[in-house]
Each structure stands twice: as C-alpha cells, then as structure tokens.
N, C-alpha and C positions, 0 to 999 in steps of 0.2 A: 504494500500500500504506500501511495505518495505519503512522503509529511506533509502539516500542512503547515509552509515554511510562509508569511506573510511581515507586510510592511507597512508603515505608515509615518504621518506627519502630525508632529506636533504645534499645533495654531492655537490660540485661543481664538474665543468669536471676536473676540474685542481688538483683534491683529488685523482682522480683515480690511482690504480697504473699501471704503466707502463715500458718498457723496459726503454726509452730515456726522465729523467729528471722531466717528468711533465705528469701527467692525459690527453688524447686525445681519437680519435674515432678509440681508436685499439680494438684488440681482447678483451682486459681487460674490455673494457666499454660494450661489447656484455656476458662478461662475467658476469658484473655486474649484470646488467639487468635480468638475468638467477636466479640469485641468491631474486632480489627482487622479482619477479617472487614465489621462491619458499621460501621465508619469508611471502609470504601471501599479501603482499604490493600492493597499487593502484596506486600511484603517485613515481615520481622523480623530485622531486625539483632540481634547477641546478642554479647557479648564473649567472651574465651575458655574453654572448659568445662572445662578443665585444672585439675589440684588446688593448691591456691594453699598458697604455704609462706610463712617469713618475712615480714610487711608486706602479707601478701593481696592481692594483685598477683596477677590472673589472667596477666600476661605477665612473673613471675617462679613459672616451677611444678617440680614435681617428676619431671612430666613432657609430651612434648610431645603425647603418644598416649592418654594416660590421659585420666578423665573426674574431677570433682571429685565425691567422698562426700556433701559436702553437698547436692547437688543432689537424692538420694534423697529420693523423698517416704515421712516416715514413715506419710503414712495408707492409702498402697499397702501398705504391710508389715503397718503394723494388719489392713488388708480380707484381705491373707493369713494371718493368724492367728497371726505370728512376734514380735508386738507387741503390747501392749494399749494401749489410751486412754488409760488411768492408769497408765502406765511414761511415757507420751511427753507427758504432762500434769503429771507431776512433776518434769520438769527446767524449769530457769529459764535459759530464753534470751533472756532481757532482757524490758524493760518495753516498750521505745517501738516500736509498728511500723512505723516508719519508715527505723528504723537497725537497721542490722546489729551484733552484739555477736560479734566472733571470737573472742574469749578464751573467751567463755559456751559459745559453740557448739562449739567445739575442746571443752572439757572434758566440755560434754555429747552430743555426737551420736554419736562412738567409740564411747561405751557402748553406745548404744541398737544400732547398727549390729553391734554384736560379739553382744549377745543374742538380734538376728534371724539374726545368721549358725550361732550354735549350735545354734539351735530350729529350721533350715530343714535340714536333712539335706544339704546342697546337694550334696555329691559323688557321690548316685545321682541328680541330674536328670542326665537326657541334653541338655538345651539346655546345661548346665551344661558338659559334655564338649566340648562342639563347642564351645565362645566359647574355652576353654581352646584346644583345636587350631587354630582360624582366629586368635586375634589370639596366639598363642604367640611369635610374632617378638617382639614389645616387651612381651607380660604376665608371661611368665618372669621378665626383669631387672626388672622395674617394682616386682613382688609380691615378688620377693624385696629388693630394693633397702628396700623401705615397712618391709621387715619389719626389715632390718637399722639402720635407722635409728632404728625402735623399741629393739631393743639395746642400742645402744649410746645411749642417751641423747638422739635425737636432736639428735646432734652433723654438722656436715658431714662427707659421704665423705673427703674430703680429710684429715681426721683420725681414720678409722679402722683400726684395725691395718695390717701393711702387706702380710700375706698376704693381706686380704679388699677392701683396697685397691688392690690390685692384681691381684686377680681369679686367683690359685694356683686352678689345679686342682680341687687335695684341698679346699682352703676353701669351694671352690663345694658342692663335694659336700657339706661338713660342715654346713654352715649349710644350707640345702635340706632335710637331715633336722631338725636341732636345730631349724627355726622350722618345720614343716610347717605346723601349725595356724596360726600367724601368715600365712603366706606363701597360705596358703588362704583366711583371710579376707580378705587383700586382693584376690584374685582375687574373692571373689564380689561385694565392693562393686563393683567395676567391671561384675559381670558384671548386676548390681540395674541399676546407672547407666546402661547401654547398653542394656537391656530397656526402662527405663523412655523413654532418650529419643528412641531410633528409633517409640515409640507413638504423644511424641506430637508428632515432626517429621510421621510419615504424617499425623495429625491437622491440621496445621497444612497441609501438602500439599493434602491431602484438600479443604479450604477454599480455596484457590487463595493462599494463603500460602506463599512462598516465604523460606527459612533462609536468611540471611548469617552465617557464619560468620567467625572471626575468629582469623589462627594468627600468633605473632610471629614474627619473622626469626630472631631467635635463641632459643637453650637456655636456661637455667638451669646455671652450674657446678655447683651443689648439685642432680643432678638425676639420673633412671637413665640418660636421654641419654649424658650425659657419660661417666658411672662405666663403663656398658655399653660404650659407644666410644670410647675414648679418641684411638684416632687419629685420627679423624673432626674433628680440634681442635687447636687450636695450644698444647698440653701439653708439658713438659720430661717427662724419665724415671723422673721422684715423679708425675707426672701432674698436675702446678701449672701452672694459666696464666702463659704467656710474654707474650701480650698479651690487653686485655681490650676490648670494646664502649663503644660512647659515641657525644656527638657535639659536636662543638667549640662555642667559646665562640660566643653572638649575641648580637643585642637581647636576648633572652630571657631569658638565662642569661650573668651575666660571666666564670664558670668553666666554662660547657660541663655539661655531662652528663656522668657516669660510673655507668654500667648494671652491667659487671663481668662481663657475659657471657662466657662464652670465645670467642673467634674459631675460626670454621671454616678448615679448612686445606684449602682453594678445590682444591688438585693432588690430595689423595688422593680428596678426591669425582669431581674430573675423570675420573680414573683409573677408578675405579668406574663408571662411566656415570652419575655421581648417583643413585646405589640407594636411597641413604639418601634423598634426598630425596624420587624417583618414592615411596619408600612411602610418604611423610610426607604428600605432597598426593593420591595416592589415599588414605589413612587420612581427610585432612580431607573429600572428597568422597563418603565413604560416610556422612559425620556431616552436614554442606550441602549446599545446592542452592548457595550461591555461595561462595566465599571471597575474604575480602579479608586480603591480604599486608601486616603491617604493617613501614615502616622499609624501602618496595623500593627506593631509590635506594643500600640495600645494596649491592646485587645488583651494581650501577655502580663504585659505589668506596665502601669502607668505613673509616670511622675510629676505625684502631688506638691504644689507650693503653698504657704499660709496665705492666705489671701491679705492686700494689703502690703505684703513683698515688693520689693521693687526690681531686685533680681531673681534668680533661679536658684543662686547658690543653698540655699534653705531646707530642699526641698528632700522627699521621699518619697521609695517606689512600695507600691502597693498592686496586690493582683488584678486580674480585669477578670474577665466573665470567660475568657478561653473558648473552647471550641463548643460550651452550652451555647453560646449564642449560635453558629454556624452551622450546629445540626439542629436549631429552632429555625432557622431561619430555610435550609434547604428542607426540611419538611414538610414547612407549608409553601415555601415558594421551588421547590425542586432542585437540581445542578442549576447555578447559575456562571455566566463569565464573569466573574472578578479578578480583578488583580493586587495583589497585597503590597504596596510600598512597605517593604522591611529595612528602607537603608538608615544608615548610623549608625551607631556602636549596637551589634547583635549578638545577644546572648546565646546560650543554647537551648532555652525554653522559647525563645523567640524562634529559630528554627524548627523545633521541633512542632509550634504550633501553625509555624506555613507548612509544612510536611504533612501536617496530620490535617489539611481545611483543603492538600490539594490544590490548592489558588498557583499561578504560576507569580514568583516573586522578580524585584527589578535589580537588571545589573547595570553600572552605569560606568562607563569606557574611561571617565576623567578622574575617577575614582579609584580606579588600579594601579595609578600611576604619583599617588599622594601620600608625600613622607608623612605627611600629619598623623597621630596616631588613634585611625578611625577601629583599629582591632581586626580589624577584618580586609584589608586593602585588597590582597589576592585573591580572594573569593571574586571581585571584581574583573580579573583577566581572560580572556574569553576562551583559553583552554581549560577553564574550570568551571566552565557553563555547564547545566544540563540543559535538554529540552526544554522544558516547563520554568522558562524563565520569559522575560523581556529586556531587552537589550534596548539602552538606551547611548545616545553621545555626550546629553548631559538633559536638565530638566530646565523645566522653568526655575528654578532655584537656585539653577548655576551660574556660571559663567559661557557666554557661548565659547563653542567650540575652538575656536580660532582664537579667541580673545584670552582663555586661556591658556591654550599651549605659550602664549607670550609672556603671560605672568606668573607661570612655576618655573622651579630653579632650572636653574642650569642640568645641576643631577637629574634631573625627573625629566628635563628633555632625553637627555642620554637615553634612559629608561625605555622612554619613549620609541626612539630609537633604532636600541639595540631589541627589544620586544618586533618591533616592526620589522626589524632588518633592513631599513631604510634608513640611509645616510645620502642619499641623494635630491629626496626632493628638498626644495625651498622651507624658511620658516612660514611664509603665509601659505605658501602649498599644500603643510603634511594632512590641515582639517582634512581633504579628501580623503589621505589614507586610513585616517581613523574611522571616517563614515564606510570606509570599505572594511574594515578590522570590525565594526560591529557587524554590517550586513553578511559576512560570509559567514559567520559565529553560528553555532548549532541552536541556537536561542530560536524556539517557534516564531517570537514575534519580533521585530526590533523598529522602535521608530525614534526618528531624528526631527529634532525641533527646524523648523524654518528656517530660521537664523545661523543654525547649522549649515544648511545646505546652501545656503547663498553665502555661506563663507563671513560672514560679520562680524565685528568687534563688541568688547562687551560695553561701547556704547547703546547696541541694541539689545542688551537681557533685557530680560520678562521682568526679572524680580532680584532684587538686593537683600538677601533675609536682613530684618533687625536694622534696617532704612524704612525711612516713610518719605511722599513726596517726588520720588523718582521713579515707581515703579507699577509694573500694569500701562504704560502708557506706550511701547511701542507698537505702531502700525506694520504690514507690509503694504507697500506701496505698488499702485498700478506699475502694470510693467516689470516688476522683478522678479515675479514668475512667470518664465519668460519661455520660448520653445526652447530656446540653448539647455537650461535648465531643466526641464520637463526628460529632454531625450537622455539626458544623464543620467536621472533619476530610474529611468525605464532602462537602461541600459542593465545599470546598478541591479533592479527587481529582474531581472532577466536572469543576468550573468548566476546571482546567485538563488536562483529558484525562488523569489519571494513575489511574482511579478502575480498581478492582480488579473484571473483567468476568468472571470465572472462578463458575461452577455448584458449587454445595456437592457436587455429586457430579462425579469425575472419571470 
C-alpha cells in the first residue's frame, strides 16, 4: 500500500492578501486555495479563527467557539447589496499591504459591519433562525457577553458590576432586553462569519485541500468561556483566578512565561464526562478536517503560577486529566485527526501520553540544530523521525527560516552543514535545503510556513513570543505567490511523493 506521504502550507487567514486591511474569506482566499491546488499541496494550515482581543493574539480570544469579525469579507456584503464600494472604500485601513493595522481596523470594520447588519433585515432569514438554535449552546453567552462588554466600556468581566458578574438571574434577563439590538448584531456577525467560511472550506475541500485547524489549550480569562462557566476553572467566589497558565523558566526565557490563562479544574470536567470539552472538539471538527492541539503536554502535567505573579519563576507542575479525556472524547466523537504540539522540554510521561492518544506529534527542522538546552534537541533530526509525526521548518513562533539560519552561531551553522552535507550553497541559499531536508523526511505530513518558502527574513515572522505590538501583522502580498514559486513547490510535492493526487471534482 502507498503511504500516504502529504504536504502543506502554513498561512494564517489574516496573511492573506486582501483589498481592506487584513486577510478574510474574499476572492483572495479562493484565490489562494487555486494556487495550493496547483503547487501540488494537501493541507492548509491556518491559525486560530477566534476573535482576537487585547494584543491580537488569535490564542488570547474572546472566545473559544466564536469566529473573528474581521475575517468577513466586505465585498460579499457589497455583492449582497448591504454595502457599497464607496462606504468600504472610505475607511482607511492602512497604507502598506503587507501589514496589518488593528487599531485602523478595530475602528473601522464595526462600522461597516453594524451598517450591513441594519440594512440586512437579518431576523426574518430562516438560515438566520436555525444558526441561532444549533450553535445556541455558546452564541447566547458569547452575543450577549460582546454586547456587555461594549457597555461597559470594554472593560474586563472581572470588573463589571457584581450582579452581571456574577450572572443574577434578573441581570441576565435585564440586559438580554436592554442590549437586544447589540446582542443581535453580534449574532449575525458570527452568523456572516460561519456562512462565509464553511463556503469556502467546501471550496478548499472540493480541490483536495484539506483544513488544519488550530485550537489553544487554554481560554482566555477575559473571555465568554470563562464568564459563562465559571466553574469549569480554578476561580475563588469573586470568580478571580486562584492560579494562572504559563510555562517555567528555559534556555529561552530566564523568567518563564506567564500566559495568565485560568487553569481548568481537571475534577469538575472529570465529573462531567468532559462535556465541555467533547463540545469544544466537535465544535473544532465541524470548522476542520484536522486539528492541531496547541500546548498538549498540558494534558500530562501542567504549570500552575499564583495568580497575581508577575513572572513564571513561582510556579508548579500538577497533573492534567491524561488520556481520560481522549478516550471521553473518541467515544463519543470516534478516531478523530489531531495533532499534539508536544515541543519544549518533554518529559517521558509527556511521551508516553502522545504514544498512548496515537495523535501524530511535531518535529521542527530549527530545532535540531539548537545548543540551547531544550533536553531533547535530537529527537528533532529527521533521521529520528517516525511516520506519525509532522514535520515542520519552523512555526508561527519562530523565527523564519532564512532569518534564522542568520542569527545562530557560527557552531550551529556548521551543524547545519555538516548534517546537510552541504558546504556549497550560499548563506541566503541553504533555506531551500532545509525545506528539502524536511520534505524528503519519513514524516506522513510536513508543512512549511509561507515565509518559509518565499525565503524571508525575520522581519516577516508571524509572532515574537513574550513581545506585544509587533506581531500577527504580517500580510503576503499580491504577486508573491507567484508561478516561479508554485512550480517549485510542485516540483518539491512530486520529487518526494507528497504531491496532492486528488481531482478538482470530489
């Protein structure tokens, strides 16, 4: 039997390029898809679709079920008649179409979005009825949460009164009337959002492109999650974190991480059968064909901080829920594709519980090659792959590919190398040969971020961990996936068996 050896690219939606600001589900993202299509490619990786709050952080949202606003394409809404040209041609959402401007877009896109909602009658569409009754579980608290936060000033829940903060009754009732209209335009942006991108996942399908999606481990405090469940969390009786997310000090970091997440309260989900959760990965499996788990060695043991901490150094590890959740969760939802992000310092219970859930776990090519002491560097090298992994050049969280081979040592070029057997090409040359060092790799899947393959400096990363203000904002730009491009990448999918064999028609 063939393997089945496949490939893909890593984009966020918000990389795409676009007429208005920021990557969404316009013609561009159908355009993309056309394009991976004919590079040869299997998969599209995509960061999280979730509405980004404070620091634009798709894995700091508001919520874990909701879809991000921005992603609506306004020129869907023009071609339905709820928008003109020149309404969505007067706002100024920056100059450069490379970067993203959130300040710009946050001030301008509401608008636009609130005009379409007014002008669309939307509460006598029947599609409209039905998304309201099927995603009702998490769009009630979510819609009304969006609204309430409008309110009050978008201030954190945590500081809002303490009847509405605490979920009275009567409160619920009162606000539900007093925001209707608010609380109904947030329902129809989601309901736009979900229209728009089940279109054009089938689209994407449809081309033998298959969705990676992408859900973090944890909530957001500042989040409907939270507010809606509180006990689902390690909250005192003001409903204030007791302890908070992170992850201890390494090479990488001399204080550690401090995320701020609330910690789940591992016995009340037990208890539950994992409710909350079984909905959370059916929820991501009706939006993916794959999802990947970020931060799974959670699951194994996770590191608690006092809340209130300012660093990580503080902190302690305590168990997670292990593989009771994973045989809760394929029991009622069956074999599912996940993918376990296990990197950074990995224990042997951390092993043992990707080995024992079957998920296929990530190896990443920049990683192999780094004196820092991550404990496990070699596990990284791609003669030490097995099948059931995923191979990557680097994440959103790194450095790109090129940008770094610049900025490790001297040694760790060598390494480089002497691994390669390459002492001939150029220093801005070698990216290539690494993109070929993971794609020949025995690894089922391997996908390389964008910026990867266009060869980029790490002026264009995705994300700067433990930076705010600089990141999430790079675009690609018309024209850079280019046919030059394209034919390489196909060449690439060819040469080593991962080339995408699937018929435009399913």
């Amino acid at each position: 039997m063939e393997k089945n050896r496949r490939c893909g690219v890593l984009l966020p939606v918000s990389s795409l390029p676009s007429k208005y600001g920021i990557g969404c589900f316009s013609k561009s993202a159908y355009e993309f898809v056309d394009k991976l299509k004919e590079a040869g490619q299997c998969c599209w990786q995509i960061l999280p679709l979730c509405p980004t709050s404070y620091g634009d952080s798709p894995y700091q949202s508001f919520s874990t079920f909701a879809g991000n606003p921005y992603f609506i394409s306004l020129e869907d809404l023009i071609e339905e008649g709820v928008l003109t040209e020149e309404e969505c041609d007067s706002m100024d959402f920056g100059d450069d179409p490379s970067d993203v401007d959130y300040a710009k877009l946050y001030k301008g896109r509401y608008k636009l979005l609130r005009k379409a909602y007014e002008r669309s009658d939307i509460s006598k569409n029947p599609d409209f009825v039905k998304f309201q009754q099927e995603e009702g579980y998490w769009l009630k608290d979510y819609a009304l949460f969006m609204a309430l936060k409008e309110r009050f000033g978008g201030v954190t829940w945590s500081e809002w009164p303490q009847d509405i903060r605490l979920r009275w009754q009567y409160s619920l009732d009162y606000y539900r009337r007093e925001c209707y209209f608010d609380i109904e335009f947030q329902e129809y942006m989601q309901f736009k959002f979900y229209e728009q991108w089940n279109k054009l996942k089938a689209y994407a399908n449809k081309k033998g492109i298959q969705i990676i999606g992408d859900i973090p481990i944890y909530v957001a405090m500042d989040s409907a999650d939270t507010w809606a469940s509180p006990w689902l969390f390690k909250l005192d009786e003001n409903n204030q974190p007791t302890q908070v997310a992170g992850c201890p000090p390494d090479g990488f970091s001399a204080t550690g991480q401090l995320w701020g997440n609330p910690l789940y309260n591992w016995e009340v989900h037990r208890q539950s059968g994992f409710e909350w959760w079984i909905r959370r990965i059916a929820h991501c499996f009706k939006m993916y064909d794959v999802v990947r788990i970020d931060h799974f060695r959670g699951f194994d043991e996770y590191y608690a901080i006092p809340f209130g901490d300012t660093t990580a150094e503080n902190g302690w590890w305590e168990k997670g829920p292990g593989m009771d959740l994973f045989h809760a969760i394929s029991a009622r939802l069956q074999k599912k594709d996940i993918i376990a992000e296990d990197l950074g310092f990995v224990t042997p219970s951390v092993e043992q519980l990707v080995r024992d859930s079957g998920y296929p776990n990530m190896k990443v090519i920049e990683f192999a090659f780094d004196e820092r002491d991550t404990g496990n560097a070699s596990s990284y090298l791609p003669h030490n792959y097995s099948n059931n992994c995923v191979v990557y050049t680097g994440t959103h969280d790194n450095e790109t590919l090129a940008g770094w081979f610049q900025s490790i040592t001297d040694k760790e070029r060598l390494m480089v190398r002497e691994y390669l057997n390459n002492f001939h090409s150029s220093d801005e040359e070698i990216y290539k040969d690494l993109i070929c060092l993971a794609m020949e790799s025995v690894a089922d899947l391997c996908v390389i971020p964008m910026q990867d393959y266009l060869g980029l400096g790490n002026d264009c990363r995705t994300n700067k961990p433990s930076t705010i203000g600089i990141n999430w904002r790079w675009r690609l730009k018309e024209g850079q996936f280019d046919e030059k491009l394209s034919k390489w990448m196909k060449k690439l999918a060819v040469t080593y068996g991962r080339v995408n064999k699937m018929p435009d028609e399913m």
